[in-house]
N, CA, C and O of each residue as an XYZ file, in Angstrom:
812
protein
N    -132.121    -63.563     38.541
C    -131.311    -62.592     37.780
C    -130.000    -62.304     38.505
O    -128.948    -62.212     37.873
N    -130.071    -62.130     40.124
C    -128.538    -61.837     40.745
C    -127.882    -62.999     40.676
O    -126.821    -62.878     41.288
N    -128.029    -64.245     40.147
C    -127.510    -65.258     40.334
C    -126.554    -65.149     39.258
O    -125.376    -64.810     39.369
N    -127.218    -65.492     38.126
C    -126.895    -64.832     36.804
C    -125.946    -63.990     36.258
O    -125.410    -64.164     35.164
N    -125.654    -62.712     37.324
C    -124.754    -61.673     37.037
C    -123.861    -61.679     38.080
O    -123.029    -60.773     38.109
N    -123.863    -62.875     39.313
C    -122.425    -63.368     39.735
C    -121.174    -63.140     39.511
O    -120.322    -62.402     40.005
N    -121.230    -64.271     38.275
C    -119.813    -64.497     37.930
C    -119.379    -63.703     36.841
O    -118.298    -63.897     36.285
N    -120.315    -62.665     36.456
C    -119.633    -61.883     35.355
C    -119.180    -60.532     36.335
O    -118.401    -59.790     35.736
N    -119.478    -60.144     37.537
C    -119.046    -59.345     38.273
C    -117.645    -59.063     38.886
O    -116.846    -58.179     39.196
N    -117.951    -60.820     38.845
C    -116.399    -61.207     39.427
C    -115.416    -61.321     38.550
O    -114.253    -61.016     38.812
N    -115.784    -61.739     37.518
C    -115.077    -61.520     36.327
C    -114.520    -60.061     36.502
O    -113.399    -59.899     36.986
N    -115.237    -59.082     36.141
C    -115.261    -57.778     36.535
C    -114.064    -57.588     37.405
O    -113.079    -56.986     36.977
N    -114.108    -58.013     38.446
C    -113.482    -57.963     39.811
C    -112.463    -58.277     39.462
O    -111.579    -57.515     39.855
N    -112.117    -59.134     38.841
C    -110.958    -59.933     38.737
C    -109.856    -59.079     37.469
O    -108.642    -59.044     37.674
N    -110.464    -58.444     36.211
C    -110.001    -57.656     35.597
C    -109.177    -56.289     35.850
O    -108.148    -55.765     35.422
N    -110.405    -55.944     36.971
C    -109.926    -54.621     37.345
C    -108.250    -55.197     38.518
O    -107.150    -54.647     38.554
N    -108.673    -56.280     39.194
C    -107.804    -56.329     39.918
C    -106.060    -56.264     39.555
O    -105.077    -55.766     40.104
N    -106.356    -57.194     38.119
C    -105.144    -57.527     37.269
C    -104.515    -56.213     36.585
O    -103.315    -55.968     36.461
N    -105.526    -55.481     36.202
C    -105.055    -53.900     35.828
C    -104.491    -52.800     36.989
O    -103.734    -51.850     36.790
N    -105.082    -53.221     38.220
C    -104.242    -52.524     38.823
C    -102.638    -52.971     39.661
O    -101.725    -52.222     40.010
N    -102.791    -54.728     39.812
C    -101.278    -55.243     40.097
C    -100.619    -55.338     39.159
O     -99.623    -56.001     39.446
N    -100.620    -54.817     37.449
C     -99.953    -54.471     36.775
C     -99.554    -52.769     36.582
O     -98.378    -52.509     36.331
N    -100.458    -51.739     36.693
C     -99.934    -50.771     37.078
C     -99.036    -50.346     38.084
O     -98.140    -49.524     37.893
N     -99.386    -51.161     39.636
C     -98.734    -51.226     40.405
C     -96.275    -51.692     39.959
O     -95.126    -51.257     40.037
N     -97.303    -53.013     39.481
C     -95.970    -53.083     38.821
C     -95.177    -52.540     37.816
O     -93.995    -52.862     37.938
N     -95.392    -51.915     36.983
C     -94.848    -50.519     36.054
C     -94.739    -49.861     36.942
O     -93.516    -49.864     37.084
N     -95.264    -49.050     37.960
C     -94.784    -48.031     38.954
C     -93.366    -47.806     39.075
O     -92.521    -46.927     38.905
N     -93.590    -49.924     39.731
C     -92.700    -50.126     40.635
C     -90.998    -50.593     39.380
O     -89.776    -50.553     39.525
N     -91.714    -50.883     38.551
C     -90.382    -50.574     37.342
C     -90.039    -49.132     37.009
O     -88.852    -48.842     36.860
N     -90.563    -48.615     36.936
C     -90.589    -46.879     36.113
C     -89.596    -46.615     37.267
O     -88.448    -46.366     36.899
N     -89.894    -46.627     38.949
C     -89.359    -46.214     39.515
C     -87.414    -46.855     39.916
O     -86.303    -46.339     40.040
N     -87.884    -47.899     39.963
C     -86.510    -48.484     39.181
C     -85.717    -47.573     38.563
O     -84.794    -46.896     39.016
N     -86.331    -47.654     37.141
C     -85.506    -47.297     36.072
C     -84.946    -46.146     36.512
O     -83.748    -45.907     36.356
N     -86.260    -44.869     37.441
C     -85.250    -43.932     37.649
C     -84.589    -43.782     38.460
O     -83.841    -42.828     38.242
N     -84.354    -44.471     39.822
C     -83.260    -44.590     40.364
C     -81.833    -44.769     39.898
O     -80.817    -44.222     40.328
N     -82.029    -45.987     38.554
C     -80.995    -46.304     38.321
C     -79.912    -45.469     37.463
O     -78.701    -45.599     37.286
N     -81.326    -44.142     36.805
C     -80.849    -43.057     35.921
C     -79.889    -42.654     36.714
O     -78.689    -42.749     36.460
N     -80.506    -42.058     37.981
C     -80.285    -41.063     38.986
C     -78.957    -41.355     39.311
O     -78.151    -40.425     39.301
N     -78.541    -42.630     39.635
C     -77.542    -43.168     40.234
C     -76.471    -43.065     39.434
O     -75.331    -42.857     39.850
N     -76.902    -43.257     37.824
C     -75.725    -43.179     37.123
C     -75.272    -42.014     36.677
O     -74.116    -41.963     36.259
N     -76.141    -40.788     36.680
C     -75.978    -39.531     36.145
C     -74.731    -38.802     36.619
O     -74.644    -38.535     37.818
N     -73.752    -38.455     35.777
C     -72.681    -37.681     35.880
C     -72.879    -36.219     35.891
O     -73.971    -35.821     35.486
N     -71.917    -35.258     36.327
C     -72.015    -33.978     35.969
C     -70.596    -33.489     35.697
O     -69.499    -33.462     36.254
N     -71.343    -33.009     34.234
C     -70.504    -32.720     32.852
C     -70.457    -31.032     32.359
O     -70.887    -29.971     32.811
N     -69.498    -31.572     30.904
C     -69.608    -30.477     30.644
C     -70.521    -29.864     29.598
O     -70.455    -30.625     28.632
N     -71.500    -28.662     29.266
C     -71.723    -28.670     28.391
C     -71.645    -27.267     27.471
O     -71.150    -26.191     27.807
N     -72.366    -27.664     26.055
C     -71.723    -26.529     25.220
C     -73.432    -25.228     25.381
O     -74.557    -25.433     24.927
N     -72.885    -23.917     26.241
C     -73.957    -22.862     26.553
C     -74.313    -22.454     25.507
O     -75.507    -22.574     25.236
N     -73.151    -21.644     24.267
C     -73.555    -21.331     22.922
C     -72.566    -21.618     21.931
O     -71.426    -21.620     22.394
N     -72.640    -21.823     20.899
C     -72.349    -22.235     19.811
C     -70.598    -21.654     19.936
O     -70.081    -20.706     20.526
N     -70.154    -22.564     19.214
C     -68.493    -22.488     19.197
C     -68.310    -22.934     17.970
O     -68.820    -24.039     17.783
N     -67.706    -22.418     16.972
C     -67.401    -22.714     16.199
C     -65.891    -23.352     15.568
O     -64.871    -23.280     16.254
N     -65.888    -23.676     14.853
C     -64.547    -24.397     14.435
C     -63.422    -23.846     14.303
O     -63.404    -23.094     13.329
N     -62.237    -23.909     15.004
C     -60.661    -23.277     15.564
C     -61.494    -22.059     16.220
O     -61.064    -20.943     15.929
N     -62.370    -22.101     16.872
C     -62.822    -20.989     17.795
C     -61.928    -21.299     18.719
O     -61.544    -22.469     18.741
N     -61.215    -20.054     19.995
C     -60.855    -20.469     21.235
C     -62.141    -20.520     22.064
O     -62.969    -19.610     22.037
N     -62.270    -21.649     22.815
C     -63.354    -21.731     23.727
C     -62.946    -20.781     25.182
O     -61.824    -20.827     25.685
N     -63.959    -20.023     25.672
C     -63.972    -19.228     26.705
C     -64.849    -19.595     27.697
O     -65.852    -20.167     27.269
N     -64.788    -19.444     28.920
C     -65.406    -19.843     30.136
C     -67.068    -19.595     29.737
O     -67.884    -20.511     29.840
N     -67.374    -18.456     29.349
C     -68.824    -18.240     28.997
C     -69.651    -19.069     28.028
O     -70.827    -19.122     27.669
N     -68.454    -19.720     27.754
C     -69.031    -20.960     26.138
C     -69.404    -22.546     26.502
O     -69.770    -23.521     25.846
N     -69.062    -22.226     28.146
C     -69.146    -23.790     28.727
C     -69.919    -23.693     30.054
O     -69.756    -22.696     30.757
N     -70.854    -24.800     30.475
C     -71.690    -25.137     31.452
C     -71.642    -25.917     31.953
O     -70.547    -26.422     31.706
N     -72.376    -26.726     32.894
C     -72.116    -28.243     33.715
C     -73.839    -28.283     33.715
O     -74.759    -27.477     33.577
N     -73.693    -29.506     33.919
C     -75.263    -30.323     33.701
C     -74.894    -31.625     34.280
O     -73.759    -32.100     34.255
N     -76.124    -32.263     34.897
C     -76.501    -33.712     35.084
C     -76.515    -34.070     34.354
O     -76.881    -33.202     33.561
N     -76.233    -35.527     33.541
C     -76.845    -36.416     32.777
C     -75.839    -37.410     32.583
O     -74.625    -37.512     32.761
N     -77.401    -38.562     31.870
C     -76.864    -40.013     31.842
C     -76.533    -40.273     30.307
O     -77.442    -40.602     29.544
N     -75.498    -40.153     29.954
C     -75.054    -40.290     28.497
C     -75.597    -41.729     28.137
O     -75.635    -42.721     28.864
N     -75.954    -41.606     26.998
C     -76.133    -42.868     26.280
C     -74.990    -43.546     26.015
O     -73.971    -42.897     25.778
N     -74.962    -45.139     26.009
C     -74.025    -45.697     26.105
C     -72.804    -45.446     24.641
O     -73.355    -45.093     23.598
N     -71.980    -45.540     24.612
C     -71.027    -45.143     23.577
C     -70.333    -43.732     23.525
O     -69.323    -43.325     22.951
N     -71.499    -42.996     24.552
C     -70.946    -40.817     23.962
C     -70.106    -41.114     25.051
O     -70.027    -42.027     25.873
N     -69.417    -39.922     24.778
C     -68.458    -39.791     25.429
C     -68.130    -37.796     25.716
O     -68.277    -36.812     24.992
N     -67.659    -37.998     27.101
C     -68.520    -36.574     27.752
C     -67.095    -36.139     28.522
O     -66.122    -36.869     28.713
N     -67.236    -34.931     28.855
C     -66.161    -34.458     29.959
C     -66.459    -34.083     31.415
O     -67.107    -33.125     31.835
N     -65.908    -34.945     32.008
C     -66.330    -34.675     33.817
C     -66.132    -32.786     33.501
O     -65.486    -32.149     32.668
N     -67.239    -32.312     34.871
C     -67.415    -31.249     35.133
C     -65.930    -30.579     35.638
O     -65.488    -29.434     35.540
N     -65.490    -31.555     36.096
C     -64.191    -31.429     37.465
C     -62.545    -30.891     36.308
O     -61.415    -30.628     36.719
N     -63.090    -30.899     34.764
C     -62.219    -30.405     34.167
C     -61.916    -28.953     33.182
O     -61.099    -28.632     32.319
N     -63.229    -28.240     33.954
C     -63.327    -27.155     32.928
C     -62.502    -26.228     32.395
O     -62.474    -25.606     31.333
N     -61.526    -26.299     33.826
C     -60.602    -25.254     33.478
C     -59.558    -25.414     32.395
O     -59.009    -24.522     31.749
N     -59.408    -26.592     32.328
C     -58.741    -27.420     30.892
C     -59.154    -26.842     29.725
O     -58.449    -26.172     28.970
N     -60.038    -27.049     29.623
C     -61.215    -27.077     28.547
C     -61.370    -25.353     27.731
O     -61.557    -25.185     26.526
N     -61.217    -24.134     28.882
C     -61.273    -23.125     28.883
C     -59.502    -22.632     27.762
O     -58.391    -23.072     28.056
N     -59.695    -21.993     26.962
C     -58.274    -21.668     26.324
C     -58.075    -22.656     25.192
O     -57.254    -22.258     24.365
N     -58.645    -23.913     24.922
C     -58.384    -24.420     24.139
C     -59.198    -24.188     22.815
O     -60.052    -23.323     23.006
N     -59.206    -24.617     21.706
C     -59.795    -25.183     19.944
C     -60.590    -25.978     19.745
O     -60.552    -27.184     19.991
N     -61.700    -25.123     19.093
C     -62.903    -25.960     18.650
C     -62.448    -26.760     17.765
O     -61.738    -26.059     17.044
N     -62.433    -27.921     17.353
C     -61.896    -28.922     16.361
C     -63.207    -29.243     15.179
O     -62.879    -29.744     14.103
N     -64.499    -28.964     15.417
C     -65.105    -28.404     14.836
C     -66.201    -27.916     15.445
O     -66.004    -27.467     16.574
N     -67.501    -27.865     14.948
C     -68.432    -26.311     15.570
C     -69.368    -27.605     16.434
O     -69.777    -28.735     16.171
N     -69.406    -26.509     17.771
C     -69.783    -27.198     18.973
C     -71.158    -26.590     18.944
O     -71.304    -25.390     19.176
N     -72.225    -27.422     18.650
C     -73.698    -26.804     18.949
C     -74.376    -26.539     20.305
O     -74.715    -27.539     20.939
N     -74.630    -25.274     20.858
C     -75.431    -24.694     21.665
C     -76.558    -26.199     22.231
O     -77.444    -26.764     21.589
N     -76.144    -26.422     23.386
C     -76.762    -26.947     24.057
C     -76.505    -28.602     24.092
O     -77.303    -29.435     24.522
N     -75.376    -28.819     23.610
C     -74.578    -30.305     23.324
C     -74.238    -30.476     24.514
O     -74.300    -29.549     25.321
N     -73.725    -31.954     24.913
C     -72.362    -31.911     25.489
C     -71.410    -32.381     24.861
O     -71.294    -33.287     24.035
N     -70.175    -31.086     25.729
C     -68.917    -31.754     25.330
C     -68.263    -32.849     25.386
O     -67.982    -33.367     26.467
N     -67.824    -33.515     23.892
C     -66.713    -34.966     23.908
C     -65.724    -34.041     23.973
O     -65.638    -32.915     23.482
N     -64.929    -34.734     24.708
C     -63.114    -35.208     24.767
C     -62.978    -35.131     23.082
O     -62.604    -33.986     22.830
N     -63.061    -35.539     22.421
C     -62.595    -35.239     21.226
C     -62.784    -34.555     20.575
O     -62.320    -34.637     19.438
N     -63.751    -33.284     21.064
C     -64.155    -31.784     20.537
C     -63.100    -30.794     20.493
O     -62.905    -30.443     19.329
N     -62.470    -30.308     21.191
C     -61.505    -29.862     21.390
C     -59.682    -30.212     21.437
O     -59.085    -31.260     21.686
N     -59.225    -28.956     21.113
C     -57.564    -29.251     21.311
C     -56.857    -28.207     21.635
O     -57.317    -27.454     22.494
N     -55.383    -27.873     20.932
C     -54.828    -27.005     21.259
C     -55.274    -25.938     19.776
O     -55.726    -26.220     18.666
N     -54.955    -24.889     20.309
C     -55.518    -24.008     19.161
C     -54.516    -23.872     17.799
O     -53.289    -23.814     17.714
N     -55.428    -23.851     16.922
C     -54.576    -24.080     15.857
C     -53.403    -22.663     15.061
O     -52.514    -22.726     14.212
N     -53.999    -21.494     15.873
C     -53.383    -20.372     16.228
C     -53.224    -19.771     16.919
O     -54.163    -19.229     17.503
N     -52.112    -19.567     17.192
C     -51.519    -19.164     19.079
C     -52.359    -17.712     18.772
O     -52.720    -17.252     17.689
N     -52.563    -17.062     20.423
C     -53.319    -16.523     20.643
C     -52.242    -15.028     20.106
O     -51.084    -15.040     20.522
N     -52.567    -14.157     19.458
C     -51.738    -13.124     19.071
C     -51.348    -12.829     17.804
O     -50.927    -11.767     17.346
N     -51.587    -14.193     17.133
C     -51.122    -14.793     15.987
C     -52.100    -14.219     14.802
O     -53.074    -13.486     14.977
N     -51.642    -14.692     13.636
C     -52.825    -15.230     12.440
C     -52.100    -15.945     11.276
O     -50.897    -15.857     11.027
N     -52.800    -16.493     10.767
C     -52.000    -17.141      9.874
C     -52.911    -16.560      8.259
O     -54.052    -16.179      8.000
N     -51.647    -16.776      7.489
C     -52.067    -16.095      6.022
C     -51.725    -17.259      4.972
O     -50.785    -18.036      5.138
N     -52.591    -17.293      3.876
C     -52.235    -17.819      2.971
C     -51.079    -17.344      1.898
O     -51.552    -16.547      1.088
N     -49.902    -17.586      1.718
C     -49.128    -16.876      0.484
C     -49.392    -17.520     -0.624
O     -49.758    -18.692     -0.718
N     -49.189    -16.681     -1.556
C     -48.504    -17.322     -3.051
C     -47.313    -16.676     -3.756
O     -47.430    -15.764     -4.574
N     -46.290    -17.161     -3.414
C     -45.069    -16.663     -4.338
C     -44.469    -17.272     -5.136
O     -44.338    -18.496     -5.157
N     -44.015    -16.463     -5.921
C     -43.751    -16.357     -7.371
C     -42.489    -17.504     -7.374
O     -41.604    -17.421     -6.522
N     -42.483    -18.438     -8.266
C     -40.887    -19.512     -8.303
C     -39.478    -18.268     -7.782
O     -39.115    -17.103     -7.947
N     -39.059    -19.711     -6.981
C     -37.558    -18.393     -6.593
C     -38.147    -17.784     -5.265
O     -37.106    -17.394     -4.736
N     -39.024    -17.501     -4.512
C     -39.413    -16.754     -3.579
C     -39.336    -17.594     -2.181
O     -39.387    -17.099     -1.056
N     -39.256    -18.414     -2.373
C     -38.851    -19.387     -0.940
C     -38.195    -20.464     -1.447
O     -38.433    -21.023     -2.518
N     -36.777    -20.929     -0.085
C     -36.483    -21.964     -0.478
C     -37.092    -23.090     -0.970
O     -38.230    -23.254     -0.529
N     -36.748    -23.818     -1.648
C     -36.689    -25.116     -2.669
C     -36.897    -26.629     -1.365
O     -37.615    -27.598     -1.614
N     -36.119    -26.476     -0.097
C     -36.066    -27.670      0.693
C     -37.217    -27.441      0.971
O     -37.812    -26.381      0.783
N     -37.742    -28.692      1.576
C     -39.389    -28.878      2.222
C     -38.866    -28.457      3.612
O     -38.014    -28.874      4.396
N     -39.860    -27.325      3.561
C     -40.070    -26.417      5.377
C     -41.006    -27.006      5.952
O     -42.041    -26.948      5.287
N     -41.131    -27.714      7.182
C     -42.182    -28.720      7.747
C     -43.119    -27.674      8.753
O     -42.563    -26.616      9.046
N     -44.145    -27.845      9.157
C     -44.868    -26.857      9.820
C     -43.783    -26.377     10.933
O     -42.656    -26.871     10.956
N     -44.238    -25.295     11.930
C     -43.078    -25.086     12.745
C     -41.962    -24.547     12.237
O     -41.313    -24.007     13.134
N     -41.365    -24.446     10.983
C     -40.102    -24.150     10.700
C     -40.488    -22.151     10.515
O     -41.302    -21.481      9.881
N     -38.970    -21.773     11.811
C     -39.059    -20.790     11.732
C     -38.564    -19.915     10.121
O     -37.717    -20.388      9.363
N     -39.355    -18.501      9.843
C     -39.111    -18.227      8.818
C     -38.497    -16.840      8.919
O     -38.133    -16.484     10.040
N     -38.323    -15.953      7.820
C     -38.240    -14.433      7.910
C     -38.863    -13.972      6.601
O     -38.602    -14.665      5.618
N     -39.566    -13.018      6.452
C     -40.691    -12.275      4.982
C     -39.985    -11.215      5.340
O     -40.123    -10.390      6.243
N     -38.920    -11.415      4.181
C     -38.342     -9.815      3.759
C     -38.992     -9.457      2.666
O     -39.287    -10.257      1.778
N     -39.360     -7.805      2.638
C     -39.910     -6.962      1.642
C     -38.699     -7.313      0.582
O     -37.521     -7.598      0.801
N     -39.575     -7.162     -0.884
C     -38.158     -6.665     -1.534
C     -39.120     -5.726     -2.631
O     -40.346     -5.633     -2.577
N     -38.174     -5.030     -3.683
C     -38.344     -4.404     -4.575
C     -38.759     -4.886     -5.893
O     -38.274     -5.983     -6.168
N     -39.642     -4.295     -6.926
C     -40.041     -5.362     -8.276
C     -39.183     -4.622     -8.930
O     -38.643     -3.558     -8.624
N     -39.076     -5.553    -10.231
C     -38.107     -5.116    -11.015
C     -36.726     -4.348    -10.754
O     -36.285     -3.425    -11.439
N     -36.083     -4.968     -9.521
C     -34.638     -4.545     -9.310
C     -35.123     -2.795     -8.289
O     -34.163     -2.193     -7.808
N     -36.761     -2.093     -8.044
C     -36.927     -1.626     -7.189
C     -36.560     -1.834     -5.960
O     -36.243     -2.859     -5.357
N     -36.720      0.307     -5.372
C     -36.247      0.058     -4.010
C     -37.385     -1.026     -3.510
O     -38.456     -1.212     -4.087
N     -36.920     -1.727     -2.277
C     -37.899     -2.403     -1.631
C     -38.916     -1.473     -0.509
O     -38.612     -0.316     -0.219
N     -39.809     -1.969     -0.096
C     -40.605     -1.421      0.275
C     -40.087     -0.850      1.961
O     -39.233     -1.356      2.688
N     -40.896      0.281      2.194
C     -40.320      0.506      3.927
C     -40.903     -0.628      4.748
O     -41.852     -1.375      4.511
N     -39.945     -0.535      5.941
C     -40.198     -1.396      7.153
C     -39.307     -2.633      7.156
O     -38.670     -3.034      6.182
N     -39.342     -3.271      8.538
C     -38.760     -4.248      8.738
C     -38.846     -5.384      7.972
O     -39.785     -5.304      7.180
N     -38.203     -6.458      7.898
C     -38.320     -7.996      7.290
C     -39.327     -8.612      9.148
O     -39.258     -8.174     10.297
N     -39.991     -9.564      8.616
C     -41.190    -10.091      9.424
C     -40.779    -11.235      9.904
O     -40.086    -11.832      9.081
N     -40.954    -11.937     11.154
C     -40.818    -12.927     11.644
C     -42.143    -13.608     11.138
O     -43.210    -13.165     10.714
N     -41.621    -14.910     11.364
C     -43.073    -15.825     10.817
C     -43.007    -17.090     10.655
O     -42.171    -17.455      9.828
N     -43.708    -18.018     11.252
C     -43.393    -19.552     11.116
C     -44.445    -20.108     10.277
O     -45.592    -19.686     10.128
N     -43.690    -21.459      9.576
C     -44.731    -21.985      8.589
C     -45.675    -22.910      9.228
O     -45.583    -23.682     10.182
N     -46.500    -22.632      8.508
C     -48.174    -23.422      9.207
C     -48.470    -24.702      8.158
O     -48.993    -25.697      8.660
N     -48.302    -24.711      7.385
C     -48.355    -25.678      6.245
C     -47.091    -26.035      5.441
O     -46.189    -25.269      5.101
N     -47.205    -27.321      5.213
C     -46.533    -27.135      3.730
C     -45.999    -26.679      2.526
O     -45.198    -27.577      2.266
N     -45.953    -26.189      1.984
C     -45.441    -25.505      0.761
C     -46.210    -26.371     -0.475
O     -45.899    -27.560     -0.554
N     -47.210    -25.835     -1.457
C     -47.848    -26.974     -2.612
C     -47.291    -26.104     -3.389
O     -47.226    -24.927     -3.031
N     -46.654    -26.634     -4.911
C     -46.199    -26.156     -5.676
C     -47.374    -25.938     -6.619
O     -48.217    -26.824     -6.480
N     -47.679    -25.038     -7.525
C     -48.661    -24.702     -9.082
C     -47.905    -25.239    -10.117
O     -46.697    -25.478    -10.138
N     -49.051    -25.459    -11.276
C     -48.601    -25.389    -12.252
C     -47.567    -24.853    -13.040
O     -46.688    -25.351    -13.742
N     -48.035    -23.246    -12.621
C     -47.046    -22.358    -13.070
C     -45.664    -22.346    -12.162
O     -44.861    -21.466    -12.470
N     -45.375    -23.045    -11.302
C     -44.114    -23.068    -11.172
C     -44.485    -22.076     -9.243
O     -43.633    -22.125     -8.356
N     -45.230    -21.665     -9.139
C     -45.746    -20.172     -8.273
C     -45.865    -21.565     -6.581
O     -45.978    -22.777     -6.763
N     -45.811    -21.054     -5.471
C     -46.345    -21.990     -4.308
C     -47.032    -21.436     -3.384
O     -46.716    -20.321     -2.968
N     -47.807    -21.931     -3.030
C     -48.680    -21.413     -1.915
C     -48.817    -22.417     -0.769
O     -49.212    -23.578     -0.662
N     -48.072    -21.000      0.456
C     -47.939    -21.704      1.700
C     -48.896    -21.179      2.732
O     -49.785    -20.454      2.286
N     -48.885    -21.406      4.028
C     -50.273    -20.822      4.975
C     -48.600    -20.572      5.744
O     -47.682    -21.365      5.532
N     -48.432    -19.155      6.770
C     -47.673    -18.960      7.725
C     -48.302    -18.010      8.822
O     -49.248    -17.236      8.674
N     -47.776    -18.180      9.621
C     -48.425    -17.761     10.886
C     -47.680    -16.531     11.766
O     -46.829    -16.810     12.610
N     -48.022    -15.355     11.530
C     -47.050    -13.998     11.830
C     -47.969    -13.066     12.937
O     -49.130    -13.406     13.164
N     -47.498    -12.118     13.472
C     -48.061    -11.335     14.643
C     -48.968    -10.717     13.976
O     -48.709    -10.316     12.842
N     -50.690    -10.443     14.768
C     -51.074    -10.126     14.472
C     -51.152     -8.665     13.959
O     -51.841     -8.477     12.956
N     -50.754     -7.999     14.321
C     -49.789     -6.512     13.845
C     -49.424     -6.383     12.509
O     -49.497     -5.446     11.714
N     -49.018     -7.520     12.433
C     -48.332     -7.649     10.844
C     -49.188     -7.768      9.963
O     -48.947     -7.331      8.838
N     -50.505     -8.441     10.279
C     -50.919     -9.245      8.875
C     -51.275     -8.186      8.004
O     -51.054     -8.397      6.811
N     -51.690     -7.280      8.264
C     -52.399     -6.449      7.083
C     -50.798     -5.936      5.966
O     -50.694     -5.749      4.754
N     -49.965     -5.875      6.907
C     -48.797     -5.451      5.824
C     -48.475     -6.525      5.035
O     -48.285     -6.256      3.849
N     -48.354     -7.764      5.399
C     -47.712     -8.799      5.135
C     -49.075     -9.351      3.881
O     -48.808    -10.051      2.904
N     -50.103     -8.983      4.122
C     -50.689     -9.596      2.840
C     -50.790     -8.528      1.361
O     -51.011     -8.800      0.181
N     -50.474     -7.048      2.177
C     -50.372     -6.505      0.778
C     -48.863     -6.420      0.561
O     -48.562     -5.652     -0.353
N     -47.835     -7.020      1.176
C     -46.722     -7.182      0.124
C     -47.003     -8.617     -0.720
O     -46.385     -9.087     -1.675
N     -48.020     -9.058     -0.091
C     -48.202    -10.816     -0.796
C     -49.082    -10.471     -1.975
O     -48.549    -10.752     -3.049
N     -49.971    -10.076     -2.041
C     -50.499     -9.179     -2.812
C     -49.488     -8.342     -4.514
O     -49.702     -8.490     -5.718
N     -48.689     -7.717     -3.933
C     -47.965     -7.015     -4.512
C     -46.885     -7.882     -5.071
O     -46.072     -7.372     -5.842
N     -46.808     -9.042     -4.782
C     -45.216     -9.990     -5.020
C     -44.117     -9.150     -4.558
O     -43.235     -8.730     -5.306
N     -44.175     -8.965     -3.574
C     -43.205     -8.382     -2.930
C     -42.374     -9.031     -1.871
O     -41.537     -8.399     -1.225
N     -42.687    -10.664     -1.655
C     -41.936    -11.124     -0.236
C     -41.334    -12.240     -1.153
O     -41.563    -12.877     -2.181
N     -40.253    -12.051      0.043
C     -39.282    -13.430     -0.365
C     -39.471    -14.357      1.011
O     -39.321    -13.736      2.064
N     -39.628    -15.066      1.062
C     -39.135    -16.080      2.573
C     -37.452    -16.944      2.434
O     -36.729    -17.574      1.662
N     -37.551    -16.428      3.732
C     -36.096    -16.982      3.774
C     -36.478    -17.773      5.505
O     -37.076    -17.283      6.463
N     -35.960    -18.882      5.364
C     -36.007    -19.831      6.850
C     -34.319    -19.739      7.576
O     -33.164    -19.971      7.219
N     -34.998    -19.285      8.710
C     -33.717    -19.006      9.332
C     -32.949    -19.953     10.372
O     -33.760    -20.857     10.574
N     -32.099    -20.147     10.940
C     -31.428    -21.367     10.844
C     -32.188    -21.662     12.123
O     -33.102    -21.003     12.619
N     -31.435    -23.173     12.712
C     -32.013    -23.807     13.603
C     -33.323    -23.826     13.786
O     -33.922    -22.954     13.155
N     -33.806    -24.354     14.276
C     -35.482    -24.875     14.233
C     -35.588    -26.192     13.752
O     -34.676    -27.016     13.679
N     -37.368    -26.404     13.263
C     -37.333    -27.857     12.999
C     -36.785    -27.726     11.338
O     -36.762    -26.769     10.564
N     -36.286    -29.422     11.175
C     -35.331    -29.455      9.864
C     -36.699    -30.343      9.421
O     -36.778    -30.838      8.297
């Protein structure tokens, strides 16, 4: 009978042996692999909580982390945060991402600022195409040959284009102190502004 159960022992023997110089060898790959993680792992930037789109990003909105990006992403060395800090969400940065280089920019409203949508009436702003940047002035005026309203005429640069309506009416986006806006949308409101672009600036 021990004769018998020999070679199936060894068999035995021989199985187990092969299962363990193959575990051995996965070890010895696994450990590989993570060296090679290790070696390549950068430290970046990443997104702590949610930022949303033309958000200004603030120091508290950004983190640094290890990691080995998958091939193609594209990430921001740690070594640039302070960059990164003051600038525009270009769109909404999810809590716990990392940041691309192409997430961010310059803000799309200076800090102080806001920008408003108008619509005025034909006749209420010049006729030439005002290119973004072009400085402006929102003088109050009066309806129907009324006094015009109190307060100053408004500084204000255009943020958009000018699209003309149907009715003849255009609606532009401009960008005025934040101080202003609440006046400046109920004379917009009221048809009460004229824009007038004042000289020099962009043509």
């Amino acid at each position: 009978m021990a004769e018998g159960t020999s070679p199936l022992r060894a068999r035995r023997n021989l199985r187990w042996m092969a299962v363990g110089v193959l575990a051995i060898c996965l070890s010895g790959l696994g450990a590989a692999l993570l060296y090679g993680n290790l070696s390549n792992a950068q430290t970046v930037i990443t997104v702590k909580r949610t930022v949303y789109r033309d958000q200004v990003i603030t120091a508290a909105d950004l983190g640094v982390t290890s990691a080995v990006p998958a091939s193609g992403v594209e990430v921001v060395p740690a070594d640039r945060i302070d960059e990164v800090v003051g600038q525009a969400a270009l769109y909404d940065l999810a809590e716990g991402s990392l940041l691309s280089p192409r997430a961010y920019g310059a803000p799309v409203v200076e800090v102080g600022s806001v920008r408003l949508g108008l619509r005025l009436a034909a006749g209420r702003l010049p006729s030439a195409p005002m290119p973004p940047g072009t400085e402006v002035l929102l003088v109050p005026v009066g309806r129907d040959g009324g006094e015009p309203p109190a307060g100053a005429s408004i500084a204000g640069r255009i943020a958009t284009s000018a699209s003309v309506l149907p009715d003849g009416a255009s609606i532009v986006d401009v960008s005025v102190a934040s101080a202003e806006a609440e006046r400046v949308a109920r004379l917009a409101a009221a048809d009460q502004l004229v824009v007038v672009r004042l000289p020099g600036g962009r043509r």
